[in-house]
C-alpha positions in Angstrom: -106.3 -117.1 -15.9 -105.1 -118.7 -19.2 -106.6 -115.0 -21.0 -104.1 -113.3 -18.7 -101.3 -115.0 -19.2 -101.7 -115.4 -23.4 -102.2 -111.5 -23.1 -99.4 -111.4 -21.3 -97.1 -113.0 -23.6 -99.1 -111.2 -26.6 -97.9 -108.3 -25.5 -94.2 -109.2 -24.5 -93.9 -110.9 -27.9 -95.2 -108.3 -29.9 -92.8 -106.0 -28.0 -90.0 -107.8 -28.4 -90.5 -108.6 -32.6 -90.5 -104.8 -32.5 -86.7 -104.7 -30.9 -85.5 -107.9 -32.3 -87.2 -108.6 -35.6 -89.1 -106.5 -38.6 -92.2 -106.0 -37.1 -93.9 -102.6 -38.1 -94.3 -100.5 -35.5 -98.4 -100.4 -36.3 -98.8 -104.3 -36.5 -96.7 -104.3 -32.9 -99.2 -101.6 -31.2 -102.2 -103.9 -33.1 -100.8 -107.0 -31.2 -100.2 -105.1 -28.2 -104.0 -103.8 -27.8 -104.9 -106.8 -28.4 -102.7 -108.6 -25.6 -103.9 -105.8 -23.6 -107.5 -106.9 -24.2 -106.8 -110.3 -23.4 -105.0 -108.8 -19.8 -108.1 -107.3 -18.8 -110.8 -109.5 -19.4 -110.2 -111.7 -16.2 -109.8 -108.6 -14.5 -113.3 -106.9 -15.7 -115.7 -110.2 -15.1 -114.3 -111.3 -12.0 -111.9 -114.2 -12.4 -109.3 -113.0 -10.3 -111.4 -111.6 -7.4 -113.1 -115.0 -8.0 -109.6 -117.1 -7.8 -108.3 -115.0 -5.0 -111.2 -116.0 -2.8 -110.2 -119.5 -3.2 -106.8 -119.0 -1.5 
C-alpha cells in the first residue's frame, strides 16, 4: 500500500513541478513512469486483492 500511495504522489508532484516550477518536460515524464511503476506494482503481485480480502 505504501508503493501506491508514494507513486501516487510521484506522479502528482512531478506533474505539478511541471505547471508550477522549471521542471523539464523529459525529467517530469521520467518521474511520472516512474510513479507510475510504483502505482502498479501492488496491483501486479497481489497486495490489493490480498488487502481487500481482509475487509
Amino acid at each position: 500500500m505504501i508503493r501506491l500511495v508514494t507513486g501516487f504522489f510521484t506522479v502528482w508532484g512531478s506533474v505539478g513541478s511541471t505547471e508550477m516550477g522549471d521542471l523539464s518536460p523529459m525529467i517530469a515524464f521520467l518521474l511520472g513512469v516512474v510513479g507510475l511503476m510504483l502505482m502498479t506494482a501492488p496491483v501486479l503481485d497481489g497486495t490489493i486483492v490480498r488487502l481487500s480480502k481482509k475487509i
